[in-house]
Each structure stands twice: as C-alpha cells, then as structure tokens.
C-alpha positions in Angstrom: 0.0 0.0 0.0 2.7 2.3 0.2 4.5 1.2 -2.6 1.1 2.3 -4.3 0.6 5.6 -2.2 4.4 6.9 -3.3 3.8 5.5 -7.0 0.2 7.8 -7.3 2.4 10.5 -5.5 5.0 10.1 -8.3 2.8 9.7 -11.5 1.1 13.2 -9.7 4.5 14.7 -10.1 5.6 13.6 -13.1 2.3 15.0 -14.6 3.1 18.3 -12.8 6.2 18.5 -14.4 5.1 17.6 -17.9 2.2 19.4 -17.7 4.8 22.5 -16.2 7.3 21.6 -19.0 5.1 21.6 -22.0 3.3 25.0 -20.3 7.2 26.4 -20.6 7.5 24.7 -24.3 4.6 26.4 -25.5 5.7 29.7 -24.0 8.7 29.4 -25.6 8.0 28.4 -28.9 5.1 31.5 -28.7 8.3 33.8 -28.2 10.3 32.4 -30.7 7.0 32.6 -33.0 6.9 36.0 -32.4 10.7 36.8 -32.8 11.1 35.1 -36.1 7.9 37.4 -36.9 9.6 40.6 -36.1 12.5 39.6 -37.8 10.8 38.8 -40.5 8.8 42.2 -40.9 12.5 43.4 -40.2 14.2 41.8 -43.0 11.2 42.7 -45.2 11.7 46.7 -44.2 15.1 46.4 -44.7 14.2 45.4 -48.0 11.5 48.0 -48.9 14.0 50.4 -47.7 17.3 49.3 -49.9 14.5 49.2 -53.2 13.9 52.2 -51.9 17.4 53.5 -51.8 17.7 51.9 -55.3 15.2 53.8 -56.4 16.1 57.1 -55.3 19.7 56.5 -56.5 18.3 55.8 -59.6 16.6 59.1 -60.0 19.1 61.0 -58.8 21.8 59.5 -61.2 18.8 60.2 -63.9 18.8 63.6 -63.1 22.8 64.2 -63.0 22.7 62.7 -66.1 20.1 65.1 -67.5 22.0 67.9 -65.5 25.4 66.7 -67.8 23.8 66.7 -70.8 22.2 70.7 -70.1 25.9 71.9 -69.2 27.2 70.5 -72.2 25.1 71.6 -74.7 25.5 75.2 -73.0 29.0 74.9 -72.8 28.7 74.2 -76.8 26.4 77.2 -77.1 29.0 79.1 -74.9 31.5 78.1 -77.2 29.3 79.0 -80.5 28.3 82.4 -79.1 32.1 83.2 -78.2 33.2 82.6 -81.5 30.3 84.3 -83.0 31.5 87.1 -80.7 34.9 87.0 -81.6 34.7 87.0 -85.7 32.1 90.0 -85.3 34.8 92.0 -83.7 37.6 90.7 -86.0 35.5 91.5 -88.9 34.8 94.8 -87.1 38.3 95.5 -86.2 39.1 95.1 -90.6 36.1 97.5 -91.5 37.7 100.4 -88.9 41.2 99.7 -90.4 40.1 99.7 -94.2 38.2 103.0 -93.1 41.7 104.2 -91.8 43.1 103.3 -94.4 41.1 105.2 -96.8 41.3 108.2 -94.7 45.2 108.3 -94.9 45.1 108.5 -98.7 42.7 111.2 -99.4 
C-alpha cells in the first residue's frame, strides 16, 4: 500500500512536471514565434527600404545625367556664341582699319 501511495504521489508529479514543462514549451515556442515574426517584418523593411534606396539613387543618377547633358550643350552654345563674338569683332576690327586706311590716302 505504500509502494502504491508513493507510485500515485510520483505519476502526480511527473504530470506536474510535464504538464509544467510543456506549459514552458509552449511559451517558448510563442516567443520564438513571435521573434522570427519581427524579424521577418524586419528583413522585409530592410528590403522595402534598400528598393527604396535603389530607387532614389536611380533618380538621382537620372537627373545628373540630365543635369550633364544641359551643361554640355550650354557649354557648346557658350562656345558657339564666343566665336560668333569673336569673328564679329575681327570683322569689325578690318572695316575700322580699311576705313583708316582710306582716310590716310585722301
């Protein structure tokens, strides 16, 4: 009778323990559930950010690129209105000495 009395007393505890361990389990596989969640809305933020990133770099390299190709073609008018410029007042500079010129012989 004792031998049963200490054997209920046991199966008691060992269901208190199992029934304590799987209580812990499930706790545990709850946080871990919601950890590899979080991470997981991490890594996909992380990712909607770098697209992001990738997107704004890729607007931003559109627009130097439009920004090149402006300065360019001004420099080239720059360049065009410069020599423009420059054979107006060499052509200018040969009417005043032909003038001059006619000047000293009369």
């Amino acid at each position: 009778e004792s031998c049963r009395v200490e054997h209920d007393a046991l199966s008691v505890l060992i269901e208190l323990l199992v029934h304590e361990n799987y209580e812990v389990v499930m706790a545990t596989t709850s946080c871990f559930e919601e950890l590899y969640k979080c991470f997981g809305d991490m890594y996909t933020s992380l990712g909607n950010t770098v697209n992001s990133l990738k997107m704004l770099l890729k607007k931003e390299s559109n627009e130097l690129n439009g920004l090149k190709r402006y300065l360019k073609v001004n420099k080239e008018y720059l360049e065009l209105t410069q020599k423009l410029l420059t054979d107006q007042l060499t052509k200018k500079e040969e009417i005043e000495k032909k003038e001059i010129n006619k000047r000293e012989k009369k």
